[in-house]
Each structure stands twice: as C-alpha cells, then as structure tokens.
LOMARLUM-292405 format. One line per 10 residues: for each residue x, y negated, z negated of C-alpha. Coordinates in nm, 4 decimals. Each point is the difference from the previous one (the first is absolute). Layout:
LOMARLUM-292405
X:Y:Z ~ ...
//
This chain:
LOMARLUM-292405
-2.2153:-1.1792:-0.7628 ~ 0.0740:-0.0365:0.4140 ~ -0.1987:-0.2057:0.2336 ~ -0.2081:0.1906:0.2046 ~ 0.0066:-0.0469:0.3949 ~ -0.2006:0.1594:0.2929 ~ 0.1717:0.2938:0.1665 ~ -0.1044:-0.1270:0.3731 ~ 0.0164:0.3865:0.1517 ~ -0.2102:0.1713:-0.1806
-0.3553:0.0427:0.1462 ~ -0.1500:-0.1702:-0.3530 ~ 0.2955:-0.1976:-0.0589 ~ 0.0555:0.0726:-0.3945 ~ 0.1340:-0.2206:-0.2402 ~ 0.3748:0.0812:-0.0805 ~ 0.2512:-0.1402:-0.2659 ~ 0.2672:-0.1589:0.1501 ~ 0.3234:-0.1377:-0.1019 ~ 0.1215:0.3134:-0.1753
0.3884:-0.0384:0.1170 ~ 0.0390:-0.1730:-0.3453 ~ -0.0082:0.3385:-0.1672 ~ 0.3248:0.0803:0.2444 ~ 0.1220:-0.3458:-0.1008 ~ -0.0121:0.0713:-0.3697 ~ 0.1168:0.3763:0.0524 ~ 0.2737:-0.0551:0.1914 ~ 0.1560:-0.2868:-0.1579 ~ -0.0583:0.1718:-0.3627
0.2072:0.3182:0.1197 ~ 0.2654:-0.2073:0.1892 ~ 0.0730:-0.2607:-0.3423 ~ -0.0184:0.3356:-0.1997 ~ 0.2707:0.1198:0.2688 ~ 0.2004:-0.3369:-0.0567 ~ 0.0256:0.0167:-0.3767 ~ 0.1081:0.3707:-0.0295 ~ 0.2561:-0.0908:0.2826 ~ -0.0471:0.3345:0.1803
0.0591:-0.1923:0.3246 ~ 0.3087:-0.1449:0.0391 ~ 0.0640:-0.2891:0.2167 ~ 0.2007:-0.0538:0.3329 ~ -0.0853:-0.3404:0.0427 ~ 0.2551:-0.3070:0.0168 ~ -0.1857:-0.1486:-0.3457 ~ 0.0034:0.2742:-0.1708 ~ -0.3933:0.0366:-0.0453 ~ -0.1424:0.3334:-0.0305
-0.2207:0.0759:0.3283 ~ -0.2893:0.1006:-0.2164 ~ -0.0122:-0.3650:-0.1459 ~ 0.0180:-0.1319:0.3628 ~ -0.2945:0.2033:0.1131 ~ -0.2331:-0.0669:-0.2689 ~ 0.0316:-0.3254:0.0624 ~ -0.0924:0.0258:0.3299 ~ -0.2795:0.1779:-0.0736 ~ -0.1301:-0.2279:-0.2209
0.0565:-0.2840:0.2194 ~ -0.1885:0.1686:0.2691 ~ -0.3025:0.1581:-0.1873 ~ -0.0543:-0.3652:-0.1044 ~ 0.0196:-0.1896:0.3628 ~ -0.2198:0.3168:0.0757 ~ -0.2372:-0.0782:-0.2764 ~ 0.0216:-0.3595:0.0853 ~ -0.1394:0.0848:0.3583 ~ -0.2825:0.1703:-0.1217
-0.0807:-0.2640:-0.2170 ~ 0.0036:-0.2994:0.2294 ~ -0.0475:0.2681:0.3420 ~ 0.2948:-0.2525:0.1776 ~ 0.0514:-0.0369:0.3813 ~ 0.2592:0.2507:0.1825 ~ 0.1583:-0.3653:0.0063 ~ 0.1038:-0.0445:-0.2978 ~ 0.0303:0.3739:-0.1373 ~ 0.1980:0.0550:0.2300
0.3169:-0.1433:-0.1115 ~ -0.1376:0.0873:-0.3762 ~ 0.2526:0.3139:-0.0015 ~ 0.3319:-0.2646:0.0477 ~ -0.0638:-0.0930:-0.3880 ~ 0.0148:0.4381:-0.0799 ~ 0.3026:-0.0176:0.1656 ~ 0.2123:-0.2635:-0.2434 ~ 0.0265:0.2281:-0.2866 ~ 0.1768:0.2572:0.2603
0.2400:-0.3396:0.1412 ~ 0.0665:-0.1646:-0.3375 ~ 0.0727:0.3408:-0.1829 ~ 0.2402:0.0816:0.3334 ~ -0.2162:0.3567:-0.0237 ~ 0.1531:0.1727:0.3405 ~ 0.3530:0.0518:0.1933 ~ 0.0482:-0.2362:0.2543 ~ 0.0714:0.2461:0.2489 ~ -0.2615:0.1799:0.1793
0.0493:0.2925:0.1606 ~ -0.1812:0.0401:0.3648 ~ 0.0227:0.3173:0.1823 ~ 0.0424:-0.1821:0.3380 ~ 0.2504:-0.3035:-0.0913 ~ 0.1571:0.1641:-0.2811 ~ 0.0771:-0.1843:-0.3306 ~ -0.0673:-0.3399:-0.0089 ~ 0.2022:-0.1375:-0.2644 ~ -0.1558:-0.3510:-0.0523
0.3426:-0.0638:-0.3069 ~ 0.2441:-0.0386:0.2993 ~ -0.1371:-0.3248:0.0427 ~ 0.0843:-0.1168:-0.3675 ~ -0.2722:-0.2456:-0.1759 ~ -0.1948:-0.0434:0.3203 ~ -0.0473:0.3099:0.0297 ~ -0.0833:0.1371:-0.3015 ~ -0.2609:-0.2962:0.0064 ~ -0.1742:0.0560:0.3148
-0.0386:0.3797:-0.1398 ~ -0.1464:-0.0958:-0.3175 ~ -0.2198:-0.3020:0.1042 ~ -0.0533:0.0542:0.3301 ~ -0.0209:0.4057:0.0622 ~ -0.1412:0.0910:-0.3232 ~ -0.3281:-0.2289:0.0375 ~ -0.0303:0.1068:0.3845 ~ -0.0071:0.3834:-0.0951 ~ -0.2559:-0.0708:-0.2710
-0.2071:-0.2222:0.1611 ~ -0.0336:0.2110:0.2856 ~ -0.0149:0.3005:-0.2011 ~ -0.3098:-0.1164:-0.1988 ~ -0.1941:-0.1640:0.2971 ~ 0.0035:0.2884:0.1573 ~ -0.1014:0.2060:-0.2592 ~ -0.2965:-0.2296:-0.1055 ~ -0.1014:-0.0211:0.3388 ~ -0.0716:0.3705:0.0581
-0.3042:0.0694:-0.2275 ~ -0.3846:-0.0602:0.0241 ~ -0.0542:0.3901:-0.0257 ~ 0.0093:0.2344:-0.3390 ~ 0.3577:0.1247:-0.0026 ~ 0.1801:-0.2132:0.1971 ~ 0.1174:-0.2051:-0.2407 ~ 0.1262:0.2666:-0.2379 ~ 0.0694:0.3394:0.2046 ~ 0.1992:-0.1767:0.2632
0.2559:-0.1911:-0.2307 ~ 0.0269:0.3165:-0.2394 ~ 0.1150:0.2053:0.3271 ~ 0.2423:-0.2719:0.0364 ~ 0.0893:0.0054:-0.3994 ~ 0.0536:0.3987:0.0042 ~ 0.2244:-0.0632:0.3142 ~ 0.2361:-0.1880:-0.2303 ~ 0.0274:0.2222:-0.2400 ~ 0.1053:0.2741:0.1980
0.2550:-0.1690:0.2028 ~ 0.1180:-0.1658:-0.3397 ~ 0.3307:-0.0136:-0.1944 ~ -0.0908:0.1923:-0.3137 ~ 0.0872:-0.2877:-0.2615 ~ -0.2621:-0.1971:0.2015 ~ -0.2838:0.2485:0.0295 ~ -0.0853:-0.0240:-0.3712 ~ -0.1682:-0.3793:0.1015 ~ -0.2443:0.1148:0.2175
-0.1515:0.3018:-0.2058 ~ -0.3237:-0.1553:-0.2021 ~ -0.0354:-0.2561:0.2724 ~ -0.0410:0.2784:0.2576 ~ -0.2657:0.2164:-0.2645 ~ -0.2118:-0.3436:-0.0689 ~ -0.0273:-0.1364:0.3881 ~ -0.1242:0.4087:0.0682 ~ -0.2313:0.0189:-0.2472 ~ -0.1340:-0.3617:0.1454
-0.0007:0.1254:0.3104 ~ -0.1900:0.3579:-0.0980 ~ -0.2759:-0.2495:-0.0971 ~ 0.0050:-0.2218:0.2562 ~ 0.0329:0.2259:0.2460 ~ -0.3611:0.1538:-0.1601 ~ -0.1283:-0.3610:0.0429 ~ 0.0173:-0.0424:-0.3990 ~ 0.2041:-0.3179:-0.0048 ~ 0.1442:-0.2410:0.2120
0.3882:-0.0601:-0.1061 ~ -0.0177:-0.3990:0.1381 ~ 0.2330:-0.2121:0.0771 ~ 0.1562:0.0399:-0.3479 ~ 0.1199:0.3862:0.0929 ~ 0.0295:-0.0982:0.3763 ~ 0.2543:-0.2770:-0.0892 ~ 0.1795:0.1584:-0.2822 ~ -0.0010:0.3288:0.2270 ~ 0.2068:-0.1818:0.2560
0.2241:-0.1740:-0.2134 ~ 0.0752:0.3212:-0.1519 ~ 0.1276:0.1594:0.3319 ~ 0.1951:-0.3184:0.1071 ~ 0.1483:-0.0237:-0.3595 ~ 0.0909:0.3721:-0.0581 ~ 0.1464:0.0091:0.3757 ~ 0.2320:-0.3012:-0.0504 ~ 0.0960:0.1920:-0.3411 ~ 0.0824:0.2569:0.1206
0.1608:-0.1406:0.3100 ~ -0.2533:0.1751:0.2647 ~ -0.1176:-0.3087:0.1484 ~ 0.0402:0.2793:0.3678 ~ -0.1962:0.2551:-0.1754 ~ -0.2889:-0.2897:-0.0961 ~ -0.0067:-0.1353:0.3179 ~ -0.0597:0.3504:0.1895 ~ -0.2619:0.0849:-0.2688 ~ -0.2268:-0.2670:0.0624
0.0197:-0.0013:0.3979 ~ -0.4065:0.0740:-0.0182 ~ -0.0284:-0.2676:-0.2186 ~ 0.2156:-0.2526:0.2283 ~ -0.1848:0.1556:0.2961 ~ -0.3576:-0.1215:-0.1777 ~ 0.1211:-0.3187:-0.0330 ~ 0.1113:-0.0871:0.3169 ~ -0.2963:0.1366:0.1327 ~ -0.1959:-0.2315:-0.2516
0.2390:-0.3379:0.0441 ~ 0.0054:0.0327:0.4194 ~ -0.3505:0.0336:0.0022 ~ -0.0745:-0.2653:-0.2377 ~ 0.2499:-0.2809:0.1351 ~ -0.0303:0.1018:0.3886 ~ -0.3522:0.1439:0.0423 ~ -0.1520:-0.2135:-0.3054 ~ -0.2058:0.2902:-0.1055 ~ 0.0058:0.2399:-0.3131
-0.0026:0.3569:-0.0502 ~ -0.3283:0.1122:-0.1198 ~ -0.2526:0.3328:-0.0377 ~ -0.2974:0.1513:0.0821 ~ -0.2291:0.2433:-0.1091 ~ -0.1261:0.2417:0.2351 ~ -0.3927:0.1839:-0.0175 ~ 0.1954:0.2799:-0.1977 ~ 0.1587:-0.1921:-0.2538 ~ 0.3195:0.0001:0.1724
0.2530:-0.2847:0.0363 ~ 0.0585:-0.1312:0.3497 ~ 0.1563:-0.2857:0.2301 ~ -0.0100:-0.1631:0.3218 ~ 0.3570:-0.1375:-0.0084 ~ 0.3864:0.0682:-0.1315 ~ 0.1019:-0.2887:-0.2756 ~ 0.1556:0.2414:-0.2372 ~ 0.1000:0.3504:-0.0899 ~ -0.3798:0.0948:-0.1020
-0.1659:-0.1008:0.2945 ~ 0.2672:0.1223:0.2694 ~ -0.0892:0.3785:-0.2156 ~ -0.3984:-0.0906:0.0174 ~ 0.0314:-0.1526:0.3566 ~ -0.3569:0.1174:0.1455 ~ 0.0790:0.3301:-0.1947 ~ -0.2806:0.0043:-0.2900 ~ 0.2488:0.1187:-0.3250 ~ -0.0897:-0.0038:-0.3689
0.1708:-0.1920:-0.2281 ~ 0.1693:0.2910:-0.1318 ~ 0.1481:0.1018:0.3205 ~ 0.0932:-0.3042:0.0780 ~ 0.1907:-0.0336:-0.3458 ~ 0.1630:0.3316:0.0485 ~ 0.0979:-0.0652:0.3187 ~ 0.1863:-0.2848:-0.1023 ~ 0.1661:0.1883:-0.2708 ~ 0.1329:0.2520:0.2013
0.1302:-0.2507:0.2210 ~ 0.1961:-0.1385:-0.2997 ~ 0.1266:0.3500:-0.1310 ~ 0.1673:0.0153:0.3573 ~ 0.1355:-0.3262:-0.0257 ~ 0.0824:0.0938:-0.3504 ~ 0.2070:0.3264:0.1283 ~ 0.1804:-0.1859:0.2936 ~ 0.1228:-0.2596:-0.2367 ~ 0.1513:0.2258:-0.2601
0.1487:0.2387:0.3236 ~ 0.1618:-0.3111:0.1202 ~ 0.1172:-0.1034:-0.3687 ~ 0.1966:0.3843:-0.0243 ~ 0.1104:-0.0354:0.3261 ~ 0.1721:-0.3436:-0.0427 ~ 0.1602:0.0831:-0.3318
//
C-alpha cells in the first residue's frame, strides 16, 4: 500500500515503506473530531471553538503539505514556508491567548496594544512559532527514530506539564506517533514527511493551545541547535551535512553540519546510538522546560 524507499544505513540497504505518518494523520484527527462532537473539551478561545476542532485541523493540514512533499520531494525552498498555511486554521479560529508567558521577561501581553496587537500575535507570532517549529522538526531525521522518538519525548513533556482539561487532546496522538516510532525505530517504516510535518505542527499547535509557547521553545533547543548547525553551514560554508560508513558498519563524519555529525565526529557510532543519544538529549531538554514552566507559575 506504501512506497518503498532504500534505508541508506543499512549494510544491504533494504527496501522500506515510507510515508506511514498518514496512519497518525487519520488517527489523530479521528479521536480529536470524536473529542469535538462529544464536547468533552471545552474551549478558552476568543471564538469560541473547541481546541480539539482547532487541532485536527491542523493536523490535517499538515499531514497533507507533508504528503504533498513526498509526493513532489520539493526544495527546502519552498517547504520551507509550507508550515505558514498549518498555521491559518490556528490565526483565523483565534486558537491561543495573546499573552505569552516567558520566564525571563515575564508576561507579554500582546492585547495592551488593542487591534495591532492582537494582529501581530495572530498573523505574525502564530506562523513564526509554527514555521519554525516544523522546520526544525523535519530537519532532524535521516535515521530510524528520529523522526518519531524525539517529537513523542517532546509530546509526553506536554502532557505532564499540562492543565488537566487540556491533557485529554494529546492522549491517542501520543499512543499512535509511539507505536510509529517502535517500528521505525526497528527500521520497519519510515514515518516521512507526512508524520515529520504533522509531528511538528502538532507541538507548535498544542503549545500555543495551551499557552506554553516557553515550554515549546525549551523543548526543542536540540532541534533549534540542529538547525543552526545545518543553516550556518549551508549559507556560510556552502556545504551539507552528510555520513559515512565505516569498515564495521558504523556511521561516521569528517565534519560538524548538524546534531548527528557533531555526536559521530571521527567517533564511529551506530545508528542506534546515535538515535538514542539524541533522545536523551531531548528528555533533558524536555525536563528543563517543564522545571522552568513550575517554576514560573
């Protein structure tokens, strides 16, 4: 039913089916319109539209920019501002309070500025977190489990530093994205950029929610770390982050363009390390965010 694609590290390079973030897509969304119609989530949102509604849609909308990159395989170009059409259902719903909290500046309450305000907060912030949220998500992958362990960390993060009308959201999308990432993690299927986009949009959508836009942001420091690493290397150096594979079967590199190869700088690793070296790197992220969140309440 999936299109298969090489896995590039393994020795023999087996055929894998790829794409299988539409069965999150389909999950998810199911669950949260089934959440919307029984109205067990009640809404805090200036329209008056249940948050379950709000982030099915944006599910939906990013499973299919996701699918829509695997179909056509698009330049980082163009995907790359993909993510600021996921974000309109979250802007034209008004999903969100327009006043983030930030442990260092405090609140920043974006109403006190009237119309302008409010408008730079839902048409301007809201597309920046997202887009930013699902770039750097998308961009931290190429290994079995990245694209699923990482973001569940993240996921399981929220719901432990969430408010408990808002947990109920996140509970079948958490159980589908680890059963993904169970089997991607054995090399069994690749998640594509249909779970990788609809991942991200997930956190960035839950977190404005939920109004933990500081919590997000902490969260996914190894993510924006991998990305600068990625963009400096690419505009400044004009050169890309790539692998090798060492006489053992081990993954290797000669250089530091992004979170992978700083861990497998001249250091032979194997792909599982690697992956769950990562991972732990995002359960401390994970941990400092929601310390910071109880400590700024």
């Amino acid at each position: 039913m999936f299109p298969k694609v090489p896995d590039h590290h393994k020795p023999d390079k087996p055929m894998v089916p790829n794409g299988l973030g539409v069965i999150y897509v389909l999950t998810s969304s199911t669950y949260l319109f089934m959440l919307h119609f029984s109205k067990i989530v009640e809404s805090n949102a200036p329209s008056g539209v249940s948050p379950a509604l709000t982030l099915a849609v944006c599910i939906l909308f990013g499973g299919f920019l996701g699918l829509l990159d695997d179909w056509l395989d698009l330049r980082w170009r163009y995907k790359a501002f993909l993510p600021i059409l996921a974000s309109l259902p979250l802007a034209a719903l008004r999903e969100g309070t327009p006043i983030m909290a930030t442990y260092f500046w405090g609140k920043i309450d974006f109403t006190q500025y009237g119309w302008v305000g409010e408008t730079f907060f839902y048409f301007a912030m809201i597309p920046l977190i997202v887009t930013i949220t699902t770039n750097t998500v998308n961009q931290l992958g190429g290994l079995n489990g990245l694209e699923t362990l990482c973001p569940s960390v993240v996921l399981i993060g929220f719901l432990a530093g969430a408010q408990p009308e808002l947990r109920t959201l996140l509970y079948v999308p958490i159980v589908a994205y680890l059963i993904l990432g169970f089997c991607n993690f054995q090399g069994r299927i690749f998640v594509g950029n249909t779970g990788s986009f609809a991942i991200g949009i997930t956190m960035a959508s839950y977190a404005l929610i939920a109004n933990i836009e500081q919590t997000l942001v902490i969260s996914i420091l190894p993510y924006i770390i991998n990305s600068s690493l990625i963009l400096f290397s690419f505009f400044l150096l004009k050169e890309r982050a790539h692998l090798s594979t060492s006489h053992d079967q081990k993954l290797v590199s000669d250089h530091r363009r992004s979170l992978v190869t700083l861990i497998s700088y001249k250091r032979p690793t194997s792909e599982r390390g690697i992956v769950i070296v990562i991972s732990l790197l995002m359960i401390v992220s994970t941990i400092s965010a929601l310390l910071v969140q109880f400590v700024s309440l």
